[in-house]
C-alpha positions in Angstrom: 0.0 0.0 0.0 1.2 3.2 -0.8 2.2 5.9 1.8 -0.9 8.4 2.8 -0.9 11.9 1.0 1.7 14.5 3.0 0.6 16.4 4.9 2.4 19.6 6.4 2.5 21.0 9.7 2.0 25.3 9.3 5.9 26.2 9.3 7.4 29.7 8.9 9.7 30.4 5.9 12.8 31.2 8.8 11.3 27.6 10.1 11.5 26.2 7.1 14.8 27.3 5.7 16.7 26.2 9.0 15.3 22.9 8.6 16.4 23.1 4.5 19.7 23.7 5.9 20.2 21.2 8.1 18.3 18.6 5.4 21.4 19.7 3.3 23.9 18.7 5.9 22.2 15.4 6.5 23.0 14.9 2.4 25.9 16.4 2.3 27.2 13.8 4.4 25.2 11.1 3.3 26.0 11.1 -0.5 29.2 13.4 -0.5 29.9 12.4 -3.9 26.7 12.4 -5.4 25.8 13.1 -9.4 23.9 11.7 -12.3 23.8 8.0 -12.2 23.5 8.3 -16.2 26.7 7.2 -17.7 28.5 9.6 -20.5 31.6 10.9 -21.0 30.6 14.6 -22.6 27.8 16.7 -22.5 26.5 15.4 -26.0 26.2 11.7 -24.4 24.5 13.1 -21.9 22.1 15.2 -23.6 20.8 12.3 -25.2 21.0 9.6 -22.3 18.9 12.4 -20.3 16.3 13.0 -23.6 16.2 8.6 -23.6 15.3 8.8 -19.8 12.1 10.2 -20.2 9.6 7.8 -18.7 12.4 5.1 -18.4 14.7 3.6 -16.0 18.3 5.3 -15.6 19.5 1.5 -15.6 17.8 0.6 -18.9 19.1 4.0 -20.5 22.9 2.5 -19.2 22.1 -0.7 -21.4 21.4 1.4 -24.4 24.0 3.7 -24.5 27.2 2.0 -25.2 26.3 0.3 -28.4 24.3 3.6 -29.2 27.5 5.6 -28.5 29.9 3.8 -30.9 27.9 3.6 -33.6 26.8 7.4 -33.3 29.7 8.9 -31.2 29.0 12.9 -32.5 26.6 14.9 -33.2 27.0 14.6 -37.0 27.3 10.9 -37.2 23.8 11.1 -35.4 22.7 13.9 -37.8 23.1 11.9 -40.8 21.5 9.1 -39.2 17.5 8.0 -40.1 15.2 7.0 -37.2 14.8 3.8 -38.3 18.6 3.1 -38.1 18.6 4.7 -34.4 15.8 2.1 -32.9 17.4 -0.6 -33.0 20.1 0.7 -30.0 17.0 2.2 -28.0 14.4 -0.7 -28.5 14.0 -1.3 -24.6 13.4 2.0 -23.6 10.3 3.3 -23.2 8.5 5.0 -26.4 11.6 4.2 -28.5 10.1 5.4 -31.8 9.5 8.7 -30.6 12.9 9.4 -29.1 14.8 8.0 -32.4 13.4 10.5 -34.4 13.6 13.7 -31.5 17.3 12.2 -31.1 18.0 12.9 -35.1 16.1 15.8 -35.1 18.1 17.5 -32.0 21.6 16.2 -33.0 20.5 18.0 -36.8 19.7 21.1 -34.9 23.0 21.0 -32.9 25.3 20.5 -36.2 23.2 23.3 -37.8 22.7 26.2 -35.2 25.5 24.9 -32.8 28.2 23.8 -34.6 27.8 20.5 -33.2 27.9 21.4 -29.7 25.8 21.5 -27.1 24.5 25.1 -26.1 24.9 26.2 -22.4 21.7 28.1 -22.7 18.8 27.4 -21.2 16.4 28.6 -24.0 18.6 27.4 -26.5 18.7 24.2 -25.3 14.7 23.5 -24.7 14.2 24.6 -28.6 15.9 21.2 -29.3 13.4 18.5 -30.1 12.9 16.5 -27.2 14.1 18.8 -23.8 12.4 19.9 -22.3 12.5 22.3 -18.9 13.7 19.1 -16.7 15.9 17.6 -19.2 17.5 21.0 -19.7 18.1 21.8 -16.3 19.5 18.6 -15.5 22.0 19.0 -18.6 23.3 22.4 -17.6 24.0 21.4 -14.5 25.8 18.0 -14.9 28.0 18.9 -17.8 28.5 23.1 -17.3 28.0 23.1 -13.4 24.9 26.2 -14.0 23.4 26.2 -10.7 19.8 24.8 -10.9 17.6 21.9 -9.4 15.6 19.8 -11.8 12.7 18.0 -10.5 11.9 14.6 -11.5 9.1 12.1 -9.8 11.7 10.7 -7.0 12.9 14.9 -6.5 9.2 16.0 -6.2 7.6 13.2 -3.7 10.7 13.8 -1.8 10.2 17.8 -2.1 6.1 17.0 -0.6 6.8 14.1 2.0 9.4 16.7 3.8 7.0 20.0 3.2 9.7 21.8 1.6 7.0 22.4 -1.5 3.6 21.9 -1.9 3.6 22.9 -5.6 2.3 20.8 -8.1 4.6 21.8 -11.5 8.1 20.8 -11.5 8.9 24.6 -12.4 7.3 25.3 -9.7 8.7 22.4 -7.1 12.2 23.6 -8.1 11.5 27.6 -7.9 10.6 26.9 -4.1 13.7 24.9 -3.7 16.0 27.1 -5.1 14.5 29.6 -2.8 15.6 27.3 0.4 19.4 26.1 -0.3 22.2 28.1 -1.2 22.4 28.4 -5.3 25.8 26.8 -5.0 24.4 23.7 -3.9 21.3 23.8 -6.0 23.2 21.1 -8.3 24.1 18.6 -5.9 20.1 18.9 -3.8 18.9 18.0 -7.4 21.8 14.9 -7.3 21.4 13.6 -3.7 17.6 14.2 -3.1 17.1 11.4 -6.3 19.4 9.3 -5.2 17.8 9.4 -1.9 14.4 9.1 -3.6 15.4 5.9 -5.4 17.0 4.0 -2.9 15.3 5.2 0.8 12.4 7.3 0.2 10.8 4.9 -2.2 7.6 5.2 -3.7 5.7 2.4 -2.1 7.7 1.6 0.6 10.1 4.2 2.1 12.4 3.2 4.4 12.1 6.1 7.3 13.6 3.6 10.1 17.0 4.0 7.8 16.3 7.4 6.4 19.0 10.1 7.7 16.5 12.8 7.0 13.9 11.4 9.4 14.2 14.1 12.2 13.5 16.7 9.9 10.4 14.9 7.8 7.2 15.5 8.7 5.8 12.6 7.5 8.2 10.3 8.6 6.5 6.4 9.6 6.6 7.4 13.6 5.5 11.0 13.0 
């Protein structure tokens, strides 16, 4: 059975901040190295292993890439690319067909208007076919360090469950975020609360009595 709704306790924004803090501290030491569990060695592979995680495992992106990567390593090899040659690598993951052709389109778009990189602007980057707001923040962040915190399913159930955002658009979860932690470690809250999501604060079954964040969530089991 899944965990009731949230619910949050009336908190002040000096309230809440102080407990953001020390939320930060508790992650800071729990997953001091934490980052993208995607696997890519430049920001092009990343671009596309984050546009291929859309609805779809991090682990069955991982399976994909490597096979993907050496037969399309740049930008223009997957630029002169059809769809159809593209599916094959991506078969697995979810809604396949659709990603082969927004992953030619986007890497046709980056040889054309980028010279075959990818851009470190926001705007720039959600023109390409397939990113989107999350996808873009997350990219900027992992490969150019831009200070930002992208909100996935894991980020945002974590953001409700601990009352640090009651919003409802992953704009708007990661606005109110921001707002709480320093901008500096905007990046590595995006990192450690999805790692955190995905192996403690699960879905169905979250694991308060081993959670290090359990002091400070409302809505911890024993609450």
């Amino acid at each position: 059975m899944a965990p009731a709704k949230p619910r949050c306790p009336r908190e002040s924004k000096a309230k809440k901040r102080e407990r953001a803090l020390r939320i930060l501290k508790k992650l800071e030491a729990a997953y001091p190295e934490a980052r993208t569990e995607l696997r890519h060695e430049n920001p092009f592979q990343l671009l596309v292993a984050t546009v291929l995680s859309a609805q779809a495992t991090d682990r069955s992106v991982n399976e994909a890439t490597p096979a993907l990567f050496a037969r399309f390593p740049i930008p223009e090899a997957l630029a002169a690319a059809t769809p159809e040659e593209v599916e094959p690598y991506i078969r697995r993951i979810g809604l396949y067909r659709t990603k082969a052709r927004n992953l030619v389109a986007l890497a046709r778009k980056l040889v054309e208007e980028h010279g075959g990189e990818v851009p470190r602007d926001k705007k720039a980057l959600m023109a390409l076919p397939g990113v989107g707001w999350k996808t873009a923040t997350v990219v900027l962040g992992a490969a150019f360090g831009v200070p930002g915190i992208a909100v996935d399913t894991h980020l945002a159930r974590l953001a409700h469950r601990l009352c640090l955002s009651r919003a409802k658009t992953p704009e708007k979860i990661g606005a109110e975020l921001e707002a709480l932690f320093p901008r500096e470690k905007w990046v590595f809250v995006h990192h450690a609360l999805i790692l955190h999501g995905r192996y403690v604060c699960t879905a169905r079954k979250p694991k308060c009595d081993a959670c290090v964040l359990a002091d400070d969530c409302p809505n911890r089991h024993d609450a």
